[in-house]
N, C-alpha and C positions, 0 to 999 in steps of 0.2 A: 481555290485558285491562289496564285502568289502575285504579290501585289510589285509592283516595282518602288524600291527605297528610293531612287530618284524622283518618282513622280509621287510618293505620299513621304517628304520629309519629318522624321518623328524624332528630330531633334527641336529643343525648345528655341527658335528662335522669333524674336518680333515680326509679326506679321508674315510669317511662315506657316503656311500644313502643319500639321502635330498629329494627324490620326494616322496611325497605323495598321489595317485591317487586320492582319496576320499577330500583330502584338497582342490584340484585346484578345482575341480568337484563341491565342495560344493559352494565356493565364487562364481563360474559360476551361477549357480541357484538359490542362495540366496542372489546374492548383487541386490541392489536396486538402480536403474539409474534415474535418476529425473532431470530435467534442474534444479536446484540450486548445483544438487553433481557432475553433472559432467560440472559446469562451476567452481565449489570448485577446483576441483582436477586439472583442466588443469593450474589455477592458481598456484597452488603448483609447476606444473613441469615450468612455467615460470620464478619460482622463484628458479629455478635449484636444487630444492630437487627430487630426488629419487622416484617414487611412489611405493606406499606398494602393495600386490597383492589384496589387496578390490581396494583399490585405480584404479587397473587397470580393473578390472572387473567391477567398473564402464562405465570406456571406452568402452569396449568392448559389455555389455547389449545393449548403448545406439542407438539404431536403429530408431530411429526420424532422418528423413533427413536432418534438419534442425539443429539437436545436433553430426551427423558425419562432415556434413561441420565447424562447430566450432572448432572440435577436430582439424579437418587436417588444421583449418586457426593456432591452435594454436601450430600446429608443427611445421606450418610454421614459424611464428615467431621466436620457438625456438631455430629452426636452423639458422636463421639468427640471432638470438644471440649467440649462442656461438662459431660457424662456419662461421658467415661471408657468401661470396659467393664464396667460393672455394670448388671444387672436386678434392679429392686428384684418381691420377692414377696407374694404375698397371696392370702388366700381368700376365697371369698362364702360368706356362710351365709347361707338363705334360713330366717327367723322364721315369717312366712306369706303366705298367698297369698289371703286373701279378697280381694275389689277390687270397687267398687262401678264402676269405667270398664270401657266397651264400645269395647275396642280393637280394628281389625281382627285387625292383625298378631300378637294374643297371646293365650299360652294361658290369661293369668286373666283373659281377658274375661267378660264377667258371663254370657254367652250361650255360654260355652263348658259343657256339660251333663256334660263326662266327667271334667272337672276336679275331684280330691276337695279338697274346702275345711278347712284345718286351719292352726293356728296352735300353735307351738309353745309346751309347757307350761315353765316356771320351769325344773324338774329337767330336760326334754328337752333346753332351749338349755344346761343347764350339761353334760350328757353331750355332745354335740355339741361343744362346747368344749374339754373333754378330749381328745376324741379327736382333734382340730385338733393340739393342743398334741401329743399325743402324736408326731405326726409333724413335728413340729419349729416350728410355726406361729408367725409372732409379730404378724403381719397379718391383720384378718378387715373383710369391709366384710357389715354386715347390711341384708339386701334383705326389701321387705314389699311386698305389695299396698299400693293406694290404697285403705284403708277407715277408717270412722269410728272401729277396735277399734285402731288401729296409731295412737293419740294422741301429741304428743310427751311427753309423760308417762311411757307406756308404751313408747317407744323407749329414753326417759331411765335407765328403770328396767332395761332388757337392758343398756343401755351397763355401768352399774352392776354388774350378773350378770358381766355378761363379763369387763370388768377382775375383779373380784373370784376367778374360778379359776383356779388354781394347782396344777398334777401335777407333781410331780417339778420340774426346773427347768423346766419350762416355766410360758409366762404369756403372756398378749395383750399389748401394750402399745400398739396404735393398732387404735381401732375408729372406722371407716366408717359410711355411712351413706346409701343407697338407698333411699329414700321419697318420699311425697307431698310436695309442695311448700307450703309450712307461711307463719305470717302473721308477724312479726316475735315476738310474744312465744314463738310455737311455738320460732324460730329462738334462742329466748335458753335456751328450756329443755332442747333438748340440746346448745345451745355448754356451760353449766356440769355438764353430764352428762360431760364431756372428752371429745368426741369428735374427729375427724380431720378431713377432708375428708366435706361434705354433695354427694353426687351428685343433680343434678335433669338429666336428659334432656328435649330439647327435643323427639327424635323426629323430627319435619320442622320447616325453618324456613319453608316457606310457606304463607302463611296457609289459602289455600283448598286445599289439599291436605289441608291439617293437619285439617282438616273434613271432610272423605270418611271419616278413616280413625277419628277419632272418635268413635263415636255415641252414648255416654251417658258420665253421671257426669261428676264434678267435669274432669276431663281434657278436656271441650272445650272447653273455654275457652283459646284460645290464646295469650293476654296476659296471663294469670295466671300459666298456665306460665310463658312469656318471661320477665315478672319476677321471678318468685319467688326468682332467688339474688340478686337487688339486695334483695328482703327480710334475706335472712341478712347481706348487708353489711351494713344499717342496723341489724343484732341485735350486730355485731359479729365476727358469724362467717365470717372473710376467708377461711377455705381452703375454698375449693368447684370442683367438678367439671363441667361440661358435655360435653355428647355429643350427637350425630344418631345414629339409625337409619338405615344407610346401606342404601339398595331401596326406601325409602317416596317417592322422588323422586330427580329430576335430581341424582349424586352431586357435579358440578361447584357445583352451586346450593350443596347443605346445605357443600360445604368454605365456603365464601362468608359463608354463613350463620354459621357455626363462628367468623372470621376478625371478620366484624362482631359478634357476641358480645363477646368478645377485647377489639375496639376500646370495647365501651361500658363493662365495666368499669374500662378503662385511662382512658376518659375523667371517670369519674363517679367513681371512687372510689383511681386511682390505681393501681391492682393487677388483674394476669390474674386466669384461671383457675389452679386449682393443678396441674389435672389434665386433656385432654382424652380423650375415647372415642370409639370407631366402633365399634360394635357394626355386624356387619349380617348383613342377613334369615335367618335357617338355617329348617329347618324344626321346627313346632312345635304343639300340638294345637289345630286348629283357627283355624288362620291363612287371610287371605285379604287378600291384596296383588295388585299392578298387576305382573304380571311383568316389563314393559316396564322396571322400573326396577329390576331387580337388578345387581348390580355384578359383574364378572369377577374375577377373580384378578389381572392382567394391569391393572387398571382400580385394584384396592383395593390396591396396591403400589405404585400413581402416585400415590393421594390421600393417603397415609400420607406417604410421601416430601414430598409438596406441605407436608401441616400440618408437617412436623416443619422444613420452612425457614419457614414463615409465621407461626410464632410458638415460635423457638429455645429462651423460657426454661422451658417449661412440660410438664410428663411427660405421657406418652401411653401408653395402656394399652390392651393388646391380650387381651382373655379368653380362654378353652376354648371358642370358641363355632369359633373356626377350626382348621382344623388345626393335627398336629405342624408339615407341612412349609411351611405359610404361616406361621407362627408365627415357624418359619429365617428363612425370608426376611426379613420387616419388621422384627425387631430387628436385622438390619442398619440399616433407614433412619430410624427414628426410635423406634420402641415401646422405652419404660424400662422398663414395667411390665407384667408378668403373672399369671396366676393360675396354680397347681399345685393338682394332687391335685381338682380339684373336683368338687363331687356338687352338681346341683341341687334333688333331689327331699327334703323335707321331711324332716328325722330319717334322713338318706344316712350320714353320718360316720360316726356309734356303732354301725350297722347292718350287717349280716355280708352274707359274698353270700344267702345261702338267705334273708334276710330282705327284701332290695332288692327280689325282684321285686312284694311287695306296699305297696311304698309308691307315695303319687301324681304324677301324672306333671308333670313339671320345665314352666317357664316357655317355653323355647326347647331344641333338640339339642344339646349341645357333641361336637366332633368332637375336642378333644384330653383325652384318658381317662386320661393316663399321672398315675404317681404322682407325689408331689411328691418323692420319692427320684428317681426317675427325670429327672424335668425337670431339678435339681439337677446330675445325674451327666452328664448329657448340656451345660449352660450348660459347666459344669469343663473337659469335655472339648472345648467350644471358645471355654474361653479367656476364657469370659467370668465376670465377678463376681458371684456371686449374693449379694443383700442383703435382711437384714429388716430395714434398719436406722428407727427410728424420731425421729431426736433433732432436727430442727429442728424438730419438730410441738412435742417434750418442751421444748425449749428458746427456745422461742416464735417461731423462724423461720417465721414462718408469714407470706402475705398481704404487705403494704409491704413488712413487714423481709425477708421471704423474696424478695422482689424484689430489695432492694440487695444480696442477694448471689450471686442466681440470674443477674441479665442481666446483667454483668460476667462472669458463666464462675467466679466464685471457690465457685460451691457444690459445687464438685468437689475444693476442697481439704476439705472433710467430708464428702462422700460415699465414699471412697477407704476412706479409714482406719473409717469407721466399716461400711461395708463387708466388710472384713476381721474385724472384730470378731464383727460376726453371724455371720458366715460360721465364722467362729474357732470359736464357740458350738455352731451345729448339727454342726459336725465331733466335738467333743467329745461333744453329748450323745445325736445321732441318726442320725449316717452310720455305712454298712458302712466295712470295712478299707480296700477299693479305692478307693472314691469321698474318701475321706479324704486317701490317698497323693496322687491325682492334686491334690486342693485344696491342699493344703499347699505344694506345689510351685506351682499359679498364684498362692496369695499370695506366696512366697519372693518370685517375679518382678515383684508389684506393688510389694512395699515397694523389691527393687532399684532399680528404675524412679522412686524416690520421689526429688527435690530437696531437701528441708525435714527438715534433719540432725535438729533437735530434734521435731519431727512424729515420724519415722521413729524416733527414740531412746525415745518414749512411747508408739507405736503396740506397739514389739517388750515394754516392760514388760507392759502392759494385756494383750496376746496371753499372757504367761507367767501372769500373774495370771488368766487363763479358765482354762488349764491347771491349775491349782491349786482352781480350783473356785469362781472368783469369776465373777459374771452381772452383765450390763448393765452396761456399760463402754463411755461411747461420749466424743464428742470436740464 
């Protein structure tokens, strides 16, 4: 069907519509995929430029098995240039789950009757914190229902909580943020809250789709969503996160969709996203989706690889919601970011097993359960970096600035070494013997590997100075 250009504006303007249904639709069916254009194009994202949306629909046509393995060899690449071998880590902690929207796909839909409704108390979220930290935590992103009780006031006010405990050496030091999609002053009240990266999920980027799956509360409104992180830009709050629900639609569409996002911040305000997601469909209480559109394995290994060339400078975060062994695989092609240890059910953390089976039942299933010791010992043991590291959030690399040093490839000259440092820390204050041995030995090999005599001659002081009992030493 044809969309009316009045009513989906898809010119770049401030806090305007930018999707186009018929434009994404079009470059889908009419780009043309050839082994010379899409070894063209992967080249371009090698050379850390941006792909345009042909550019990406290229990728995407290309269904020669022999030109998807190319793609995902050249994601791989990419991310070992500008990332290195570091996964940076983090947890969700879910505050609460009331929601006044009537989603299909989810279990706090307001019409879901088995879902217990609770919202964590002051002392809950600081216990819950504790025990974060206890296992070595230095990253938490808090996730809420869309309701009128989840104010940013009252976001402002956990932010606050959170930083604020302190166990042993442990401590939070970048808190997230999964909520409602807020008006400019919301977005100024928990920028000075200090918070990280504000996540607003788009879900589907088709309009009329986006409306099937809808049905009440603030969330249908499709254009509110869409702009809502152009609100946080004009609040000032540059690091923000978008994502599709990947099964809610044509997977080829929402990458599209993802890519033209991308372009409107880059147009309107100069700066990506910080962060992209794919979450997609698991099962979960009281869902009801178009089966027709769930995504394979073999499919969500293609589109991962596709985003991580289509837009080279920005982290991509894969949750507990997929497996151990999907997990393996796309931190090969692009995923920086992961979750360990996670529990989604309300008051999960501080809660014993005999205690777990009467709490309420989590938003969606996550399929990967292992701890965050576990996840840890197993990245070690292939080699790769595991990081809490926090410092360009601390150091204001955040948004523009964090651009000039992301799409040049030089944010890897701080992510390395500061990298090591976390990592330094949890060896110190929260790994077994074994997992220790084995870590110590892949940093020996990172700093080997290191160019930058004076780097390399401060990285090894800082690292003796953890040793001794000194925290938060970054670069």
């Amino acid at each position: 069907m044809k969309f009316n250009p009045e009513q989906y504006k898809i010119k770049d303007q401030r806090m305007e519509p930018f999707i186009d249904p018929d434009e994404i639709w079009d470059y889908i069916n009419n780009t043309k995929s050839t082994k010379e254009r899409v070894r063209e194009v992967i080249a371009k994202s090698l050379s850390k430029k941006r792909l345009s949306l042909e550019d990406t629909a290229v990728l995407i046509n290309a269904t020669d098995p022999e030109l998807i393995e190319e793609i995902k060899q050249g994601a791989k690449d990419l991310k070992t240039k500008i990332y290195g071998n570091r996964i940076v880590l983090f947890a969700p902690l879910y505050v609460g789950n009331k929601c006044t929207n009537n989603c299909k796909y989810c279990g706090f839909r307001t019409t879901n009757k088995d879902a217990v409704r609770k919202t964590l108390s002051n002392n809950e979220l600081i216990s819950e914190v504790e025990a974060l930290e206890d296992n070595g935590q230095k990253r938490l992103i808090l996730v809420y229902g869309e309701h009128r009780d989840y104010s940013p006031e009252y976001i402002a006010e956990n932010v606050k909580t959170v930083y604020g405990v302190k166990k042993g050496n442990g401590e939070i030091r970048r808190v997230n943020i999964n909520a409602a999609p807020l008006d400019i002053e919301g977005f100024k009240t928990v920028k000075d809250a200090g918070i990280g990266t504000y996540q607003v999920f788009q879900e589907t980027y088709h309009p009329e789709e986006y409306k099937k799956y809808h049905l009440g509360g603030k969330k249908k409104d499709f254009n509110y969503r869409l702009t809502s992180l152009d609100r946080a830009q004009e609040a000032g709050l540059d690091d923000v996160g978008i994502g599709a629900l990947f099964g809610l639609y044509d997977w080829r569409y929402e990458v599209l969709g993802m890519v033209r996002h991308t372009n409107h911040f880059e147009a309107c305000y100069n700066v990506g996203p910080h962060t992209l997601s794919f979450p997609r469909i698991k099962d979960a209480s009281s869902i009801d989706v178009n089966p027709d559109y769930l995504v394979s394995d073999e499919e969500f290994v293609r589109l991962i690889a596709i985003l991580r060339l289509a837009v080279p400078y920005t982290g991509m975060i894969l949750t507990a919601r997929e497996s151990a062994d999907v997990r393996r695989e796309v931190m090969e092609f692009g995923v920086s970011q992961i979750d360990g240890g996670t529990k989604l059910e309300l008051g999960a953390y501080h809660q014993s097993q005999n205690e777990e089976q009467n709490l309420n039942k989590e938003q969606f299933a996550i399929s990967d359960d292992r701890s965050l010791a576990e996840i840890i010992d197993e990245l070690i043991e292939n080699e790769y970096l595991p990081s809490f590291c926090t410092a360009c959030y601390r150091l204001g690399r955040t948004g523009e600035h964090f651009m000039e040093f992301s799409v040049p490839g030089f944010i890897k000259r701080f992510c390395t070494p500061n990298a090591i440092l976390t990592l330094a820390e949890y060896l110190q204050d929260y790994a077994n013997e074994e997992t220790a041995k084995k870590a110590w030995r892949v940093i020996d090999k990172e700093i080997k590997a290191m160019d930058n005599e004076k780097v390399v001659s401060q990285l090894k002081e800082r690292i003796e100075k953890i040793k001794n009992g000194e925290r938060d030493l970054y670069f």
